[in-house]
FIZADO-176059 format. One record per residue (C-alpha): residue number from 1; residue in one letter; x negated, y, z negated. Coordinates in nm, 2 decimals. Layout:
residues N
+------+------+--------+--------+--------+
! resi ! resn !      X !      Y !      Z !
+------+------+--------+--------+--------+
!  NUM !    A !      X !      Y !      Z !
...
+------+------+--------+--------+--------+
***
This chain:
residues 289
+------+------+--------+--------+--------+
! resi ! resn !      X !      Y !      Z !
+------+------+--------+--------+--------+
!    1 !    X !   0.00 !   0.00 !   0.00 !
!    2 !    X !  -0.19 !   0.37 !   0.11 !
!    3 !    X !  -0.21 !   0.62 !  -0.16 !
!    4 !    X !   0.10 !   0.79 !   0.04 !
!    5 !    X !   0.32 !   0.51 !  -0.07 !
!    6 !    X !   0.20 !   0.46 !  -0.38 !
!    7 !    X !   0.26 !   0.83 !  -0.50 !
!    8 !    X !   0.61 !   0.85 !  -0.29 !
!    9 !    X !   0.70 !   0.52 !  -0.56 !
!   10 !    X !   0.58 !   0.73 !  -0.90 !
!   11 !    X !   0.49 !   1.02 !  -1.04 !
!   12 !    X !   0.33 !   1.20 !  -1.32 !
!   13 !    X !   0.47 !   1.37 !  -1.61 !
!   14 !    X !   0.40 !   1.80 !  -1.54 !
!   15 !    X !   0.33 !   1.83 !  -1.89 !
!   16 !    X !   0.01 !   1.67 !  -2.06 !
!   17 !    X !   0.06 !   1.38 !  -2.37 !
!   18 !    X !  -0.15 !   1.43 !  -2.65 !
!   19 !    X !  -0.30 !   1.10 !  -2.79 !
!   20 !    X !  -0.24 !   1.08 !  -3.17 !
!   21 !    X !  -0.56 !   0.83 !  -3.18 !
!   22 !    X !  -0.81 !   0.99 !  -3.02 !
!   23 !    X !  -0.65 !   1.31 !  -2.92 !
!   24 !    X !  -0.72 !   1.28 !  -2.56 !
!   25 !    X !  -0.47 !   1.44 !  -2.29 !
!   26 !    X !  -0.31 !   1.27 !  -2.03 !
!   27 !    X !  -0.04 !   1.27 !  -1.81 !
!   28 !    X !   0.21 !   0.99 !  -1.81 !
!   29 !    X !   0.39 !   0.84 !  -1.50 !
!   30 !    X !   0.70 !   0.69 !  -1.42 !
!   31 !    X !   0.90 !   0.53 !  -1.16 !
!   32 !    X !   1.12 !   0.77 !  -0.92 !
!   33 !    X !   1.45 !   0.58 !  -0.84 !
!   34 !    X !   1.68 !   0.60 !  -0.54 !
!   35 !    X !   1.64 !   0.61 !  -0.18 !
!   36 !    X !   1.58 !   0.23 !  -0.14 !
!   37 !    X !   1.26 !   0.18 !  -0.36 !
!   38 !    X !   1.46 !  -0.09 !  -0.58 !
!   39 !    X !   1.68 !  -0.36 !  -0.40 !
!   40 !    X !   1.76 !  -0.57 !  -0.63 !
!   41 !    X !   1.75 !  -0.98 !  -0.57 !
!   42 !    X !   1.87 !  -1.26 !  -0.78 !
!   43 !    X !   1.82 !  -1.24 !  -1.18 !
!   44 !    X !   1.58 !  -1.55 !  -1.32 !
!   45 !    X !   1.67 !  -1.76 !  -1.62 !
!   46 !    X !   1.41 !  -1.57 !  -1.82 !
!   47 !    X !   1.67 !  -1.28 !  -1.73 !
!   48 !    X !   1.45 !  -1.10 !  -1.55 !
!   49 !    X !   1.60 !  -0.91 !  -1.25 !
!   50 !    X !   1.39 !  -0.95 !  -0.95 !
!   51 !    X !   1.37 !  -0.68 !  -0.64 !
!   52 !    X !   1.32 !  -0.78 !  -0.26 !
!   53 !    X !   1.02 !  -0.57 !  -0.11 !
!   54 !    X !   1.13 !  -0.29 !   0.15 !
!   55 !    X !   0.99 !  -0.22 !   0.47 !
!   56 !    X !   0.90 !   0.16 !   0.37 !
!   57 !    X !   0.78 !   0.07 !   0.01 !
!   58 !    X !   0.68 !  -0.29 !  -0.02 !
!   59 !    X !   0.66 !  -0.51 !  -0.33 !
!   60 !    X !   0.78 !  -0.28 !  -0.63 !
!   61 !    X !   0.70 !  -0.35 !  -0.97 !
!   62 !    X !   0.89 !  -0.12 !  -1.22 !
!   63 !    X !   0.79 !  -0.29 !  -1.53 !
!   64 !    X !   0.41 !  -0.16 !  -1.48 !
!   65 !    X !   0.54 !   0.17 !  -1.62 !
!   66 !    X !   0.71 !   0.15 !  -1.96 !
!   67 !    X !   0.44 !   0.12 !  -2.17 !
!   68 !    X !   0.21 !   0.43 !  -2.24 !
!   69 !    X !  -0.14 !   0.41 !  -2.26 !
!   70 !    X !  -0.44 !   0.60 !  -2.37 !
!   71 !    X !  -0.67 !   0.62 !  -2.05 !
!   72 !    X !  -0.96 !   0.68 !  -2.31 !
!   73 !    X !  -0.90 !   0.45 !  -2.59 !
!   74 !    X !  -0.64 !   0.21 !  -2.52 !
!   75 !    X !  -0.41 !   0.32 !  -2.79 !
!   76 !    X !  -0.08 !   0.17 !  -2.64 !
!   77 !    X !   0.31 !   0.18 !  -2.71 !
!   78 !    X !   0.64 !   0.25 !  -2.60 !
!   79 !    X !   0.71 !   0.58 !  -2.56 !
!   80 !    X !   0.98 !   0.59 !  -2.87 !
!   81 !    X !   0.70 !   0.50 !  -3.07 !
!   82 !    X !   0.39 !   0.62 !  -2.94 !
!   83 !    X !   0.36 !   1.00 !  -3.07 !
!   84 !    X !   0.54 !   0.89 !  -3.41 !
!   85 !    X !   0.25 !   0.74 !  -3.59 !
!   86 !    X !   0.20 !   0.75 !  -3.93 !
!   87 !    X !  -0.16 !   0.84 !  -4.12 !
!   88 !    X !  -0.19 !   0.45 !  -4.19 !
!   89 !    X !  -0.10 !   0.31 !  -3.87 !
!   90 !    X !  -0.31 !   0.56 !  -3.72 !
!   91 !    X !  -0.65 !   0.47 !  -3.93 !
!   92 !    X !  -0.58 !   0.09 !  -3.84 !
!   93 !    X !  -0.55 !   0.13 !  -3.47 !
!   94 !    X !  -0.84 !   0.38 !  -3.47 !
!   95 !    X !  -1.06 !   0.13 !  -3.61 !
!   96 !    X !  -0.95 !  -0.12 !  -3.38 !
!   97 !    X !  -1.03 !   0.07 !  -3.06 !
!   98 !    X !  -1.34 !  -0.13 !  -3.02 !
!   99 !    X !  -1.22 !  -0.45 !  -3.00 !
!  100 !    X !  -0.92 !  -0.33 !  -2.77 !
!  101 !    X !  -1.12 !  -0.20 !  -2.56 !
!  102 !    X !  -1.37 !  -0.51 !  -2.54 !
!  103 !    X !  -1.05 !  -0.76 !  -2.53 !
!  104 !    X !  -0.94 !  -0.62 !  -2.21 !
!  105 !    X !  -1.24 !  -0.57 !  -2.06 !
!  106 !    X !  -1.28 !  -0.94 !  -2.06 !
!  107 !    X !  -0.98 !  -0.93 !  -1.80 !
!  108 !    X !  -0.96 !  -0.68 !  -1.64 !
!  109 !    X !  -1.36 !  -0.47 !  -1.66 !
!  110 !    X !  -1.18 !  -0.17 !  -1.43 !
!  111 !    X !  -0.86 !  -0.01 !  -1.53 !
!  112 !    X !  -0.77 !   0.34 !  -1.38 !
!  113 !    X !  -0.47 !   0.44 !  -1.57 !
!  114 !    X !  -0.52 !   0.79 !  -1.47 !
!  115 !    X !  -0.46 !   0.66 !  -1.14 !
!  116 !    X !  -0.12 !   0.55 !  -1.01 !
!  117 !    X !  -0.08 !   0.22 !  -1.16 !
!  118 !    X !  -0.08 !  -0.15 !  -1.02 !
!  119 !    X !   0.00 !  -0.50 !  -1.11 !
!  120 !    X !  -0.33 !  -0.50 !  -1.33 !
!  121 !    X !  -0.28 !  -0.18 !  -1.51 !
!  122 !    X !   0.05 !  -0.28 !  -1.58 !
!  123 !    X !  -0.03 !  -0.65 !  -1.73 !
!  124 !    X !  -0.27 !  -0.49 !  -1.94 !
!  125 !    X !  -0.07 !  -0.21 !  -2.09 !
!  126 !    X !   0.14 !  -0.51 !  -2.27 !
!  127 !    X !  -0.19 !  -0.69 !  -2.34 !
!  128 !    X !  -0.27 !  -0.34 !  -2.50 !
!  129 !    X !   0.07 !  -0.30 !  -2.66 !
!  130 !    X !   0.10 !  -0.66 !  -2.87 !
!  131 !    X !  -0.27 !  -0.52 !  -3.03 !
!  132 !    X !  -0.11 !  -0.21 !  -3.15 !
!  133 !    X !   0.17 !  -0.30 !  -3.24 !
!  134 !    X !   0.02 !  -0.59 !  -3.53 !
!  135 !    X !  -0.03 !  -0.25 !  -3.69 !
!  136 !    X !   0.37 !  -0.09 !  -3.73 !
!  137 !    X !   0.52 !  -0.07 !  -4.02 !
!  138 !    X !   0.83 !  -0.30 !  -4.02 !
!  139 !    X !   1.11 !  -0.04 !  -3.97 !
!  140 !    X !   0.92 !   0.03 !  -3.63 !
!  141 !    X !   1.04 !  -0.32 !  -3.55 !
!  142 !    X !   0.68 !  -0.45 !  -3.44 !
!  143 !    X !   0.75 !  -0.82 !  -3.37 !
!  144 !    X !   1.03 !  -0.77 !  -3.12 !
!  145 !    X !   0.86 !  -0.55 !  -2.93 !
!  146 !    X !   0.57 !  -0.76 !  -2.90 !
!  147 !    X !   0.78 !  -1.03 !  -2.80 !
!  148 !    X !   0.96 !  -0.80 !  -2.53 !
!  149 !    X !   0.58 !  -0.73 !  -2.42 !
!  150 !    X !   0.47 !  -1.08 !  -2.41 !
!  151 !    X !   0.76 !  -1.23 !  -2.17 !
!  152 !    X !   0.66 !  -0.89 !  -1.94 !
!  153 !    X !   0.30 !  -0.95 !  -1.94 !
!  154 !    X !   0.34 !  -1.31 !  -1.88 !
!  155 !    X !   0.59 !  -1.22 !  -1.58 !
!  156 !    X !   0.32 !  -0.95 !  -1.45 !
!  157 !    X !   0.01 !  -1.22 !  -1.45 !
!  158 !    X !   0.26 !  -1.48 !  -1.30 !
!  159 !    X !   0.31 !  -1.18 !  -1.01 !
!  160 !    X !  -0.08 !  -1.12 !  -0.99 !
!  161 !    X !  -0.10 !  -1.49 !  -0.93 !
!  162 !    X !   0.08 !  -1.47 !  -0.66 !
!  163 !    X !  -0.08 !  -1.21 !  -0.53 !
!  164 !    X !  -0.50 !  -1.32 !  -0.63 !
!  165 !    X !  -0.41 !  -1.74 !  -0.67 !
!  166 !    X !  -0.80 !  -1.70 !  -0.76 !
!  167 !    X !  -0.81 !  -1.56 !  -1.05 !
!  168 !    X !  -0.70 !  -1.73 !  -1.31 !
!  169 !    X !  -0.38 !  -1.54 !  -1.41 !
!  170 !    X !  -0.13 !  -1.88 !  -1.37 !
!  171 !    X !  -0.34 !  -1.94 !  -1.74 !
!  172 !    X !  -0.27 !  -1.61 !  -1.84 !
!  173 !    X !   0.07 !  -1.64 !  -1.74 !
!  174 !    X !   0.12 !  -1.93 !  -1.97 !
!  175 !    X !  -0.07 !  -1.79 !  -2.27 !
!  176 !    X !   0.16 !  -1.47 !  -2.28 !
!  177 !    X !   0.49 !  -1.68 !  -2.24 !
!  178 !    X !   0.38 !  -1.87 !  -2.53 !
!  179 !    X !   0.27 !  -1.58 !  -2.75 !
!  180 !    X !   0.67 !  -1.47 !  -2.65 !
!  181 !    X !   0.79 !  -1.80 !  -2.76 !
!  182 !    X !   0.61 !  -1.73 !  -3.08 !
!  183 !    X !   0.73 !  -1.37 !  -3.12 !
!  184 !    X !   1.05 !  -1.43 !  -3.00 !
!  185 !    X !   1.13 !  -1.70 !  -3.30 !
!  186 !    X !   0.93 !  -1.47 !  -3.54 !
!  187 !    X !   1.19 !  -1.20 !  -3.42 !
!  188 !    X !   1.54 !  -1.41 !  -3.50 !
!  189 !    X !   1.40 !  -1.51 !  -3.83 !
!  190 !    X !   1.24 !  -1.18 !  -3.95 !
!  191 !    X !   1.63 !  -1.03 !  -3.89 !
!  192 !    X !   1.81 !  -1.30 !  -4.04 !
!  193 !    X !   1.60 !  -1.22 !  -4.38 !
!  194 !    X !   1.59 !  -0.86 !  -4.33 !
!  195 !    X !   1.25 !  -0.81 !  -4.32 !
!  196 !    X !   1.27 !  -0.64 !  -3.98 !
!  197 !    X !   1.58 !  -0.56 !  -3.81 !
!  198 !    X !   1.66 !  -0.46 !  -3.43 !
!  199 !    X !   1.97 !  -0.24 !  -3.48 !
!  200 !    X !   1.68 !   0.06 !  -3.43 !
!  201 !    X !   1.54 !  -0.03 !  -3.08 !
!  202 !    X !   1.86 !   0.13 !  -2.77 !
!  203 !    X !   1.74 !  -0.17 !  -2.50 !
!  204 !    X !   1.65 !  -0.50 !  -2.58 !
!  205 !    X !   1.60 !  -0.56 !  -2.25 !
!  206 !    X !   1.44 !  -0.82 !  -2.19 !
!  207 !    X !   1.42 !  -0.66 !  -1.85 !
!  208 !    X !   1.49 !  -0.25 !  -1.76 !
!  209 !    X !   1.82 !  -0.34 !  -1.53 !
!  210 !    X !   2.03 !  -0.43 !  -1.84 !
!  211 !    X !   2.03 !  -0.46 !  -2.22 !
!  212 !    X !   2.16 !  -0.82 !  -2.33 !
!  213 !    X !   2.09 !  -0.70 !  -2.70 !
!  214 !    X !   2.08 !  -0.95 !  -3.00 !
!  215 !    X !   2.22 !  -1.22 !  -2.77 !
!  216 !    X !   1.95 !  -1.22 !  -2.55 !
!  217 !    X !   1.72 !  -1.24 !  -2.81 !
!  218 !    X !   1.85 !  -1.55 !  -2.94 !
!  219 !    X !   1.88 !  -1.72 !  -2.57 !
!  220 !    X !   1.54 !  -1.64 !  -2.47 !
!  221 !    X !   1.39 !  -1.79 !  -2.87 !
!  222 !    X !   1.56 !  -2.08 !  -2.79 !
!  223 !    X !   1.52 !  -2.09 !  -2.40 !
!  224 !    X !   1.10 !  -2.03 !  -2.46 !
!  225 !    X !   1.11 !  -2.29 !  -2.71 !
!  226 !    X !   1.26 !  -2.51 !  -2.49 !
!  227 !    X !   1.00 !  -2.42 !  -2.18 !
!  228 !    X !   0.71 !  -2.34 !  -2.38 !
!  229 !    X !   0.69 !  -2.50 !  -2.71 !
!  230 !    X !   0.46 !  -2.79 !  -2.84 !
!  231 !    X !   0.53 !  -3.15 !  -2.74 !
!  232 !    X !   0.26 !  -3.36 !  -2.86 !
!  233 !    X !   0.47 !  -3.45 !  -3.19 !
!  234 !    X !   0.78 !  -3.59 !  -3.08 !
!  235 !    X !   0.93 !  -3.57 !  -3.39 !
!  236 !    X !   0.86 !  -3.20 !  -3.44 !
!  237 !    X !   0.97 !  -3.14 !  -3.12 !
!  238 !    X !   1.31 !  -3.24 !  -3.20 !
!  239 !    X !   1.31 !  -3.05 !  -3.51 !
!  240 !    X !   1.24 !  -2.77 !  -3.33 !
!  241 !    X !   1.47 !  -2.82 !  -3.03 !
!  242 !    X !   1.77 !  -2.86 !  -3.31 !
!  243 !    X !   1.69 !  -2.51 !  -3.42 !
!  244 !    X !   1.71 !  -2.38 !  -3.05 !
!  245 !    X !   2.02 !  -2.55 !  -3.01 !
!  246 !    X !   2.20 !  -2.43 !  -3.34 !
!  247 !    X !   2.03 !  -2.06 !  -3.23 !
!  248 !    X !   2.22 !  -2.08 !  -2.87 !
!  249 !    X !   2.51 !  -2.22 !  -3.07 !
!  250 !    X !   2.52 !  -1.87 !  -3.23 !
!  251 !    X !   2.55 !  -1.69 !  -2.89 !
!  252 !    X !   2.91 !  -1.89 !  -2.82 !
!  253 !    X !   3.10 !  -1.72 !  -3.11 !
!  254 !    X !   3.45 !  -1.79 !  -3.20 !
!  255 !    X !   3.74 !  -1.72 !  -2.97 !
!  256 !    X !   3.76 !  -1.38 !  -2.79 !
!  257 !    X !   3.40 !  -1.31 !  -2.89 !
!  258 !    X !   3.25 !  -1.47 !  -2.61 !
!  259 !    X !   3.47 !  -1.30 !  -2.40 !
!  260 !    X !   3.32 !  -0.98 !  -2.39 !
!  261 !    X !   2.94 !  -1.11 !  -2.36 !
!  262 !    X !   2.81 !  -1.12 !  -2.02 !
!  263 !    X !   2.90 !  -1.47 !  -1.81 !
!  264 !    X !   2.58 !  -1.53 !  -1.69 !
!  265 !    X !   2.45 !  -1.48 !  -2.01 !
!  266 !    X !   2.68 !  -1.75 !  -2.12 !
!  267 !    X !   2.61 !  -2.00 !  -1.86 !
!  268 !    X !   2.26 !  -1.94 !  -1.88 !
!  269 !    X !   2.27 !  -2.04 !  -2.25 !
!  270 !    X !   2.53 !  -2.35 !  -2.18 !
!  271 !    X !   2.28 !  -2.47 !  -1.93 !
!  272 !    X !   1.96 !  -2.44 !  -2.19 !
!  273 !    X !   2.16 !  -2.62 !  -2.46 !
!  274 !    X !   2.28 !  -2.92 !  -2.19 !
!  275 !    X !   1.88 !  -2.92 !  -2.10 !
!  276 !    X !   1.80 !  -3.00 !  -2.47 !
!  277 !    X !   2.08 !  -3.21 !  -2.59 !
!  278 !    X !   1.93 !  -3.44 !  -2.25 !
!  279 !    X !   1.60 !  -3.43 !  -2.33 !
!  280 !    X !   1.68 !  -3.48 !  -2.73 !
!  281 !    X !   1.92 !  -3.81 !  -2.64 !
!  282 !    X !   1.64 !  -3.91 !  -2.37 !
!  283 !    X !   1.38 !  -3.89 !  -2.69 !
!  284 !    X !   1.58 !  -4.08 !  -2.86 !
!  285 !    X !   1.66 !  -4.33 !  -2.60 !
!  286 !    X !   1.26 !  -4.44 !  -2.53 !
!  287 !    X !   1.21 !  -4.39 !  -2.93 !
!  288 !    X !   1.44 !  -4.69 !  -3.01 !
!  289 !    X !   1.29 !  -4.92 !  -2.74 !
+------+------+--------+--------+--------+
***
């Protein structure tokens, strides 16, 4: 894609962001919309929406821009989040700079982020964003977000696959959905105790087309835990394909509940739970032989 295309897809902010780690300035860029740059295409079970390239623009990517990023040190969050920093999370992510800087260098050693992004830049912001965000304060709601950023960065590196089969990033790929899996479980549980709620974050994505809120949250726990977690113990397999099962169970509701969730949402999750109740029986099946 020429740089004409490139800056005819984005654009940067007139007025200049302050970092609150290292005080640099820089200028932050986002998408444009309209005039065919996004046609949207099918939505994946992951519930990401995908978009069909155009003949004017190409491949378009507009999950490489959410996160902000530091083009000095790295500091990285969502833009809710990323000037309102308090003195402690501050000190923590200022001491880390080193080793954020060094982690991603190991991936990627060139970044322009004061360039118009790509498929790299974008990857690493959420590489950069799950590091920064191990040091919120729980009322930020950390854990979700890191989750959201996992299942994004290992949909970017699965796109950068496709694009440089080379390079390594299918491994990538698989890393990042299973730190989601992770997350995503941490998430459920951490607002079922109340040691970090959701209620304060307006999308839940998982993708920027659509917010499918708390429900989401649950289908994709018990979706990535179905795709992505452990199988080498059978046993604690099926302890831990129960729990998917009883958290897609929640989804359903009682009576005119599940009326007003989304459909696909609710087939999606119908689907999961028919996959694990098979694969649970089939367990079962070869255990008794």
């Amino acid at each position: 894609m020429s740089d004409v295309e490139t800056s005819s897809l984005s654009f940067f902010s007139k007025k200049p962001t302050a970092c609150p780690i290292c005080e640099a300035n820089f200028y932050k860029e986002d998408l444009r919309t309209g005039r065919g740059r996004l046609i949207a295409g099918d939505l994946t079970e992951e519930l990401r929406r995908l978009y069909e390239p155009s003949k004017k623009y190409g491949a378009v990517y507009p999950l490489i821009y959410p996160v902000m990023v530091c083009p000095k040190c790295y500091y990285a969050a969502y833009p809710m989040d990323f000037s309102e920093i308090q003195e402690p999370t501050k000190n923590k992510i200022e001491e880390d700079t080193d080793r954020r800087i060094s982690s991603i260098q190991l991936i990627f050693p060139e970044l322009e982020f004061e360039q118009h992004r790509t498929l790299k830049e974008g990857a690493a912001s959420y590489f950069l964003a799950i590091m920064c965000y191990d040091f919120f304060p729980p009322e930020k709601s950390p854990t979700i977000k890191r989750a959201i950023s996992a299942l994004r960065g290992a949909w970017l590196f699965n796109d950068l696959d496709q694009n440089f089969p080379l390079e390594n990033y299918d491994y990538l790929s698989k890393l990042f959905y299973r730190k989601a899996r992770f997350f995503y479980i941490l998430s459920v549980e951490y607002e079922q105790s109340g040691k970090e709620g959701m209620a304060s974050i307006p999308n839940l994505g998982p993708d920027l087309d659509k917010n499918y809120g708390y429900d989401g949250v649950l289908y994709l726990s018990a979706y990535l835990e179905y795709k992505y977690g452990p199988r080498k113990d059978t046993e604690m397999r099926k302890t831990y394909l129960n729990n998917a099962k009883r958290t897609l169970s929640r989804i359903f509701g009682m009576g005119k509940a599940s009326k007003n969730k989304p459909s696909i949402l609710l087939d999606l999750a119908r689907d999961v739970r028919t996959k694990i109740t098979e694969e649970i029986e089939e367990e079962g099946e070869n255990g008794s032989t």
